[in-house]
KOLNU-128858 format. One record per atom (N, C-alpha, C, O): residue number from 1; atom name; x, y, z. Coordinates in pm, 1 decimal. Layout:
<nodes>
+-------+-------+----------+----------+----------+
! lumza ! marvo !     east !    north !       up !
+-------+-------+----------+----------+----------+
!   NUM !    CA !        X !        Y !        Z !
...
+-------+-------+----------+----------+----------+
</nodes>
This chain:
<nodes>
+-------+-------+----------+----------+----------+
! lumza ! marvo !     east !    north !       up !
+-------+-------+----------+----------+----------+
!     1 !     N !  -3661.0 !   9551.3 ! -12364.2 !
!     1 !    CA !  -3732.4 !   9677.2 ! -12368.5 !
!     1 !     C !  -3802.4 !   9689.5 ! -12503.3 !
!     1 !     O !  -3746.0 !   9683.4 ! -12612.6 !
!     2 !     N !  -3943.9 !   9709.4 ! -12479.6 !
!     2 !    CA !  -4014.2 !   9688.2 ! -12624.9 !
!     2 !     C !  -4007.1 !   9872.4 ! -12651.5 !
!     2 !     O !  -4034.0 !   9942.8 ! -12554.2 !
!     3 !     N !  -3968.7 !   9942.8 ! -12790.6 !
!     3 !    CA !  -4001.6 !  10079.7 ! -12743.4 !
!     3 !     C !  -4091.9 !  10049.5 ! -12862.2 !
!     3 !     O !  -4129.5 !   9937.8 ! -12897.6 !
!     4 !     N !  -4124.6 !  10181.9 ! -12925.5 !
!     4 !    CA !  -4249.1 !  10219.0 ! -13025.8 !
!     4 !     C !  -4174.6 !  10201.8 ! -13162.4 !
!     4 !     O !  -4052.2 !  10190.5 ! -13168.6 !
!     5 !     N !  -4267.1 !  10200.4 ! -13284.7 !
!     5 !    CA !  -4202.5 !  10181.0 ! -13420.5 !
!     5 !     C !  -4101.1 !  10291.6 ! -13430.3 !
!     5 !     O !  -4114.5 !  10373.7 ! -13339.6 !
!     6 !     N !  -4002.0 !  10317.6 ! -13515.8 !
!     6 !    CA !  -3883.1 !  10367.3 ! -13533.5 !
!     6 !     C !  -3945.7 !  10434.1 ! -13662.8 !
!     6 !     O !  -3997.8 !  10383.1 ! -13761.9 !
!     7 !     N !  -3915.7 !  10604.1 ! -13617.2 !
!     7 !    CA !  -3953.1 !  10743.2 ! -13751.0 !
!     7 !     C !  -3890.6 !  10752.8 ! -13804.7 !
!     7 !     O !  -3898.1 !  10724.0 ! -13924.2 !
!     8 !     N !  -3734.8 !  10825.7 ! -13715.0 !
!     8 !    CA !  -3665.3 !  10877.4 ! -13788.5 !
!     8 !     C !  -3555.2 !  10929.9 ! -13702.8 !
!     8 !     O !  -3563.2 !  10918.7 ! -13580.5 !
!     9 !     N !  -3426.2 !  11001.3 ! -13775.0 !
!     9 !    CA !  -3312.7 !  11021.6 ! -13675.8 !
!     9 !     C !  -3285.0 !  11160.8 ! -13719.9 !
!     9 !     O !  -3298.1 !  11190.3 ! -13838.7 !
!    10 !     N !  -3255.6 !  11229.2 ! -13650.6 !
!    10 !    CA !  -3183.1 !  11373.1 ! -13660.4 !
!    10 !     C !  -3062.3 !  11418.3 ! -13551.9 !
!    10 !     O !  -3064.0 !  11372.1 ! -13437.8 !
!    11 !     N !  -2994.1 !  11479.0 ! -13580.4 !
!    11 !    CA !  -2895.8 !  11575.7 ! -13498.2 !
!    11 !     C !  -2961.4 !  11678.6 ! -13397.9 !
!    11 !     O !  -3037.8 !  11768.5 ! -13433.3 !
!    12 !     N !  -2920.2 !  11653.0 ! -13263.5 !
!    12 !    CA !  -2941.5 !  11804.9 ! -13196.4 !
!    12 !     C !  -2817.9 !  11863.5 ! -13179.3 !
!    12 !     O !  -2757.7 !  11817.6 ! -13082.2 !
!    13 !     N !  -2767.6 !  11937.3 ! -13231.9 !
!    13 !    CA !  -2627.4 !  11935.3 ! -13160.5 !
!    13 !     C !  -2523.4 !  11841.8 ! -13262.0 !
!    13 !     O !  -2492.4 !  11846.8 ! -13381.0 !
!    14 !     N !  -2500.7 !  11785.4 ! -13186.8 !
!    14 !    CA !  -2340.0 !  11702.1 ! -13260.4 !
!    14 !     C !  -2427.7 !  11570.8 ! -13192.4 !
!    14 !     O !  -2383.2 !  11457.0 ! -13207.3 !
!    15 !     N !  -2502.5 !  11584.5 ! -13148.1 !
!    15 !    CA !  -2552.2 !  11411.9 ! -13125.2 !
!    15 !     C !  -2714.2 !  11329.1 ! -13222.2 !
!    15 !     O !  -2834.3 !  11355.9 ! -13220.3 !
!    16 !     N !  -2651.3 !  11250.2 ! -13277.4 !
!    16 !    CA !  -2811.4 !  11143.7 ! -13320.8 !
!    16 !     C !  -2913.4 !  11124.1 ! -13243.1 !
!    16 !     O !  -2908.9 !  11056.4 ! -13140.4 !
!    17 !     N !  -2999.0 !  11174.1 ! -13280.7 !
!    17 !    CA !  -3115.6 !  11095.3 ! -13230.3 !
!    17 !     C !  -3192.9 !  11011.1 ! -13298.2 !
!    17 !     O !  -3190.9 !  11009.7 ! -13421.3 !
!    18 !     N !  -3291.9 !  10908.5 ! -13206.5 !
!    18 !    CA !  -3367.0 !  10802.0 ! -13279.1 !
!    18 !     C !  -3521.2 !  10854.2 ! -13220.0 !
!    18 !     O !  -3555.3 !  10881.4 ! -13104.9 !
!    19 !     N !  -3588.0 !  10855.8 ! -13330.8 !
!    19 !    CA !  -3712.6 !  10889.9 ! -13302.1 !
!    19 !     C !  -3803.3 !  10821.7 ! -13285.2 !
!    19 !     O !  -3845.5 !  10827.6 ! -13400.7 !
!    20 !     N !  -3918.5 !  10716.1 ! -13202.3 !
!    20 !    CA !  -3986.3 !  10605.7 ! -13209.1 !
!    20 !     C !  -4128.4 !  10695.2 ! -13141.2 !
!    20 !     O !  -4143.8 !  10782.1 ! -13055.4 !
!    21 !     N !  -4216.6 !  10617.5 ! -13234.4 !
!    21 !    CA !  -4379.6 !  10654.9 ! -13235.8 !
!    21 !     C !  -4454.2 !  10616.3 ! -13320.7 !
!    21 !     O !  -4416.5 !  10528.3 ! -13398.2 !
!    22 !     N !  -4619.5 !  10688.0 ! -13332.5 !
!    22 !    CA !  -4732.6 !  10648.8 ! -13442.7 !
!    22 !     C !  -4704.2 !  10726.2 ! -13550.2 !
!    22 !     O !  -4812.5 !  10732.2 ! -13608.4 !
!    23 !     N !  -4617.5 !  10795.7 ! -13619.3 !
!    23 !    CA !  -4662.9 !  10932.3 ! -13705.9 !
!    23 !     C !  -4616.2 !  11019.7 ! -13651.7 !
!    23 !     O !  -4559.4 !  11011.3 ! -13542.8 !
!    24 !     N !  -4633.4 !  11136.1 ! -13727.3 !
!    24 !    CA !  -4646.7 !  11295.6 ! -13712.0 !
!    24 !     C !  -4717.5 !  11323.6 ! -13609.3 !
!    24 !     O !  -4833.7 !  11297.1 ! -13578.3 !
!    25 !     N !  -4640.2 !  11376.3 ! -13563.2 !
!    25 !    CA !  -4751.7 !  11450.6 ! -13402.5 !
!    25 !     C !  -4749.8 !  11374.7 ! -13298.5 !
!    25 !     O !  -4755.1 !  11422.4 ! -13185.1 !
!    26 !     N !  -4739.9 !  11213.6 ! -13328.1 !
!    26 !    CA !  -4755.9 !  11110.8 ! -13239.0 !
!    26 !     C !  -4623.3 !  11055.2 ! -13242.4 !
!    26 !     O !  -4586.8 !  10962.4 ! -13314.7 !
!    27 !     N !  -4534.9 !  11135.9 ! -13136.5 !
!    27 !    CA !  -4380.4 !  11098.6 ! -13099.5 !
!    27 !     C !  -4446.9 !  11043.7 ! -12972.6 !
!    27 !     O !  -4547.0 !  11087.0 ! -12915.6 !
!    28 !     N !  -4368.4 !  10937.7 ! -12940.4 !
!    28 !    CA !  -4378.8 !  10859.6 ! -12803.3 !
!    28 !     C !  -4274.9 !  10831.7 ! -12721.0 !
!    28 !     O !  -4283.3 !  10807.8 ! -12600.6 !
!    29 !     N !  -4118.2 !  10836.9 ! -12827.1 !
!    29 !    CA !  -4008.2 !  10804.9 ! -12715.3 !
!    29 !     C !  -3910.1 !  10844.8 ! -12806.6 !
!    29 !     O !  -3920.8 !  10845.6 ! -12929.2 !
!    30 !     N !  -3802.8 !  10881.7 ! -12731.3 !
!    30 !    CA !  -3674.1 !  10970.7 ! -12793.9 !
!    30 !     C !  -3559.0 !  10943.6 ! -12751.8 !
!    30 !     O !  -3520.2 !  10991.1 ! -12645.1 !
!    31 !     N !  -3454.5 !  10833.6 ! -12853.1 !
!    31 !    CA !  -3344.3 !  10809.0 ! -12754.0 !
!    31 !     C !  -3235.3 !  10847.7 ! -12851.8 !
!    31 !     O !  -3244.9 !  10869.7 ! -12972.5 !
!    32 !     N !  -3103.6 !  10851.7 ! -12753.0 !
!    32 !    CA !  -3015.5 !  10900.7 ! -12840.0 !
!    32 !     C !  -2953.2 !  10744.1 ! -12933.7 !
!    32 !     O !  -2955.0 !  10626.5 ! -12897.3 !
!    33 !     N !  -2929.2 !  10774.0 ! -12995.0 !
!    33 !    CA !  -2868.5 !  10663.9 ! -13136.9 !
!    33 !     C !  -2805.8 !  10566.3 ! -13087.7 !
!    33 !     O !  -2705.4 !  10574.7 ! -13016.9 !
!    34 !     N !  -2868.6 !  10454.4 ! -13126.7 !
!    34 !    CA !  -2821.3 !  10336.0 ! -13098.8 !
!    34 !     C !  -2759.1 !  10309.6 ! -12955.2 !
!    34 !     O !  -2652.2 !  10253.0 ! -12932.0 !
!    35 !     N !  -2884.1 !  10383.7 ! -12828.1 !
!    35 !    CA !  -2890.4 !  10313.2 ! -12718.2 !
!    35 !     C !  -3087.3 !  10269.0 ! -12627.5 !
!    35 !     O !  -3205.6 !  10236.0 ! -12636.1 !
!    36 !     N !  -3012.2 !  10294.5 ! -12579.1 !
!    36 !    CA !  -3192.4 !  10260.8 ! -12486.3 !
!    36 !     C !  -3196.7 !  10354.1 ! -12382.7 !
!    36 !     O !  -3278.6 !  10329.0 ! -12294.4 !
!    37 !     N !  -3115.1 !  10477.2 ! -12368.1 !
!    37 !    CA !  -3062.2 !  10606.3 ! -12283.5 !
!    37 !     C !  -3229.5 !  10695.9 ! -12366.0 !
!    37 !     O !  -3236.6 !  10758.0 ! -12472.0 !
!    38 !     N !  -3334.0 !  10667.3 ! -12268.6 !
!    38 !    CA !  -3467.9 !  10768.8 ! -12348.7 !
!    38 !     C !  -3453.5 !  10936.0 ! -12279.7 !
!    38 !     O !  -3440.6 !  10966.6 ! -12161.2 !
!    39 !     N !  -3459.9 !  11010.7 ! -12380.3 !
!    39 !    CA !  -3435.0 !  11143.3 ! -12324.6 !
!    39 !     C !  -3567.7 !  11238.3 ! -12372.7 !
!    39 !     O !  -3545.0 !  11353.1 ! -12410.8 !
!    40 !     N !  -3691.3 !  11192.3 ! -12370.0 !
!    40 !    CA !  -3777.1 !  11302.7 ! -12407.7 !
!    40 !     C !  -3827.1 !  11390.6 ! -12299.1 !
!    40 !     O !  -3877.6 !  11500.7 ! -12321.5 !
!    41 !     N !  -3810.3 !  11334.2 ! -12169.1 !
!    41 !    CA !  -3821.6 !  11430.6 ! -12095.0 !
!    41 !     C !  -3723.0 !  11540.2 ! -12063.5 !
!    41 !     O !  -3754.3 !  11636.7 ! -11993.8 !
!    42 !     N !  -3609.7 !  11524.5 ! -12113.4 !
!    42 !    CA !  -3518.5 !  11585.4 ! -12123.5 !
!    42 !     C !  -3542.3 !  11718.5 ! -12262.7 !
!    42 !     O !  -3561.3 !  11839.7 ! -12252.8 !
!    43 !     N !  -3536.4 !  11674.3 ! -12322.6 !
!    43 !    CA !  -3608.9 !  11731.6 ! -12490.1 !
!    43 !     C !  -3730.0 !  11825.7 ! -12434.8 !
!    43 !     O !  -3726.9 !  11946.4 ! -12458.7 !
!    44 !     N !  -3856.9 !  11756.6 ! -12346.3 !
!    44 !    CA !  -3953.0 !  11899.6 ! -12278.9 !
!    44 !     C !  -3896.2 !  11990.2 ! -12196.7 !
!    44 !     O !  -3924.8 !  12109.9 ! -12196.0 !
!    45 !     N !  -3806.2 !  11930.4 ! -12118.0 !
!    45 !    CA !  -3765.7 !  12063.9 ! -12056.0 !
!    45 !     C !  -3695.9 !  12153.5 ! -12158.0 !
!    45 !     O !  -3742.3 !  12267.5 ! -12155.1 !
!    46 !     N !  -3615.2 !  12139.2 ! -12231.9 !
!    46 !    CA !  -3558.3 !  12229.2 ! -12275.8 !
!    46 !     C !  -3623.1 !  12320.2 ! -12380.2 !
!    46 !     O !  -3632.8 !  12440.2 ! -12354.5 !
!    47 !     N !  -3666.0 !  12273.7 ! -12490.6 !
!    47 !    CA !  -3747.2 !  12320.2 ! -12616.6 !
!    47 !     C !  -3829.6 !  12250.5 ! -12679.7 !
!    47 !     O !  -3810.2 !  12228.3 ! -12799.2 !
!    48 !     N !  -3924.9 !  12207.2 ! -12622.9 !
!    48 !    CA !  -4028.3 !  12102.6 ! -12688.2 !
!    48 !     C !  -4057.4 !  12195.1 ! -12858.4 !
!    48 !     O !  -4011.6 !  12140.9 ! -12959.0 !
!    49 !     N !  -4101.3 !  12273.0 ! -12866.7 !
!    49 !    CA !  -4163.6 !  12327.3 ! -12996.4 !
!    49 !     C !  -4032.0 !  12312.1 ! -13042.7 !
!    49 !     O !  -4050.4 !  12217.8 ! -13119.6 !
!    50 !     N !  -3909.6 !  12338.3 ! -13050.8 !
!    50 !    CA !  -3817.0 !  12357.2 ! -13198.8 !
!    50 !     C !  -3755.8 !  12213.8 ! -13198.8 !
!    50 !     O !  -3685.4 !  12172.5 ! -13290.9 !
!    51 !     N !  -3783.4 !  12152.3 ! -13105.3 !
!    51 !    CA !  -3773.4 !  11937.9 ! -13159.6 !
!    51 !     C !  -3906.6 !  11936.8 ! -13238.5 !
!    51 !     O !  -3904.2 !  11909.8 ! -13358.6 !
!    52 !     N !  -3999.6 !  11959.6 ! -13187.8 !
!    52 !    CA !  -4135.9 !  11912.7 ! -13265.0 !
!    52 !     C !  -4156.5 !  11939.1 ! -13444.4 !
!    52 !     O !  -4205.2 !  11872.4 ! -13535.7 !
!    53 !     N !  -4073.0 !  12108.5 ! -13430.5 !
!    53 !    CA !  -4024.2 !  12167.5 ! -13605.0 !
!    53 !     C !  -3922.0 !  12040.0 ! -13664.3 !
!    53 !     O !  -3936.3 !  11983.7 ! -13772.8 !
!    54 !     N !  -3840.3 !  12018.2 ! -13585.4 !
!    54 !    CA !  -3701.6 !  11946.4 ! -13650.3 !
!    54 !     C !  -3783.5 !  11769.2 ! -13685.4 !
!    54 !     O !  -3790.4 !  11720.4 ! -13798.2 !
!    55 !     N !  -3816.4 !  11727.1 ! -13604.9 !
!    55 !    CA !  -3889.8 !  11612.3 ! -13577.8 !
!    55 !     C !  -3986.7 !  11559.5 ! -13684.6 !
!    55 !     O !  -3979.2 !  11443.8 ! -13725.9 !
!    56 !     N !  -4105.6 !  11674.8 ! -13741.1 !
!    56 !    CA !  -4191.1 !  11625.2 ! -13797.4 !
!    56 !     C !  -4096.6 !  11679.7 ! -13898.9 !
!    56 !     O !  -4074.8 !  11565.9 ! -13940.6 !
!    57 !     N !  -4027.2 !  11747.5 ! -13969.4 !
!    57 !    CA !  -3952.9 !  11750.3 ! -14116.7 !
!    57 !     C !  -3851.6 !  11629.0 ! -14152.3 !
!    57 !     O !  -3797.8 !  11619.8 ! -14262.7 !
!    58 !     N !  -3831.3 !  11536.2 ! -14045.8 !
!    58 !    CA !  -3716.4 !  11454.8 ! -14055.8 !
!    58 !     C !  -3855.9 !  11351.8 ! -14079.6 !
!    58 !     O !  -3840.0 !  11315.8 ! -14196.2 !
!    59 !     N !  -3932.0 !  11312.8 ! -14049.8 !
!    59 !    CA !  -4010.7 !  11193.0 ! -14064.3 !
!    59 !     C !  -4109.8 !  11196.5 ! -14174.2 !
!    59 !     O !  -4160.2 !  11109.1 ! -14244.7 !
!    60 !     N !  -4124.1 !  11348.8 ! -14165.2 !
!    60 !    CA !  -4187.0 !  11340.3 ! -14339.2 !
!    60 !     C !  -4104.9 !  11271.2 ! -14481.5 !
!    60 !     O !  -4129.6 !  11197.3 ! -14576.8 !
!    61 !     N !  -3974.4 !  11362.7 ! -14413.6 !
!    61 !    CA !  -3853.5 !  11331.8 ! -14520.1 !
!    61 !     C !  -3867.8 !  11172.6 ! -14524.0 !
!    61 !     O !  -3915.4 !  11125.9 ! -14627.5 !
!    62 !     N !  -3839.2 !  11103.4 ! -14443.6 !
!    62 !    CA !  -3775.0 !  10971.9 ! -14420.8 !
!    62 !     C !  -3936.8 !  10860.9 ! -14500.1 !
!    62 !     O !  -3935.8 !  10752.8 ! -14558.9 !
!    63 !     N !  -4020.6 !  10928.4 ! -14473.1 !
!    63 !    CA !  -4205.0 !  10825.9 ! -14533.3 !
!    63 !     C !  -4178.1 !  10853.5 ! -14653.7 !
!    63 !     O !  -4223.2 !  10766.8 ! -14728.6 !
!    64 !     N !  -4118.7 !  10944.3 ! -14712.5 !
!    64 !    CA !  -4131.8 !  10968.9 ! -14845.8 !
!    64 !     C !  -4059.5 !  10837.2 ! -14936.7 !
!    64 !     O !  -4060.4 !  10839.5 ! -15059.8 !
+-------+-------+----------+----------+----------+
</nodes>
């Protein structure tokens, strides 16, 4: 399974996530930590905007 370059990781909850995409804004796939289990459609149904807040502050953090 080829996924996209690797951003960054954050907590939702009590669980890791791995963030893979182009950049900021350009998330492409969302799995939980250290599997190949992709959950971003999971992530839109529930609250796309307050992943997107958490998301781009963790990958800014992490380029720095």
């Amino acid at each position: 399974m080829k996924k996209a370059p690797f951003l960054a990781q954050i907590y939702l909850g009590d669980t890791l996530i791995d963030i893979h995409g182009y950049g900021r804004k350009q998330i492409e796939e969302i799995y939980i930590a250290d599997t190949d289990i992709e959950i971003s459609e999971m992530i839109h149904s529930l609250n796309w905007d307050e992943f997107e807040k958490k998301s781009d502050e963790a990958i800014y953090y992490a380029s720095i």
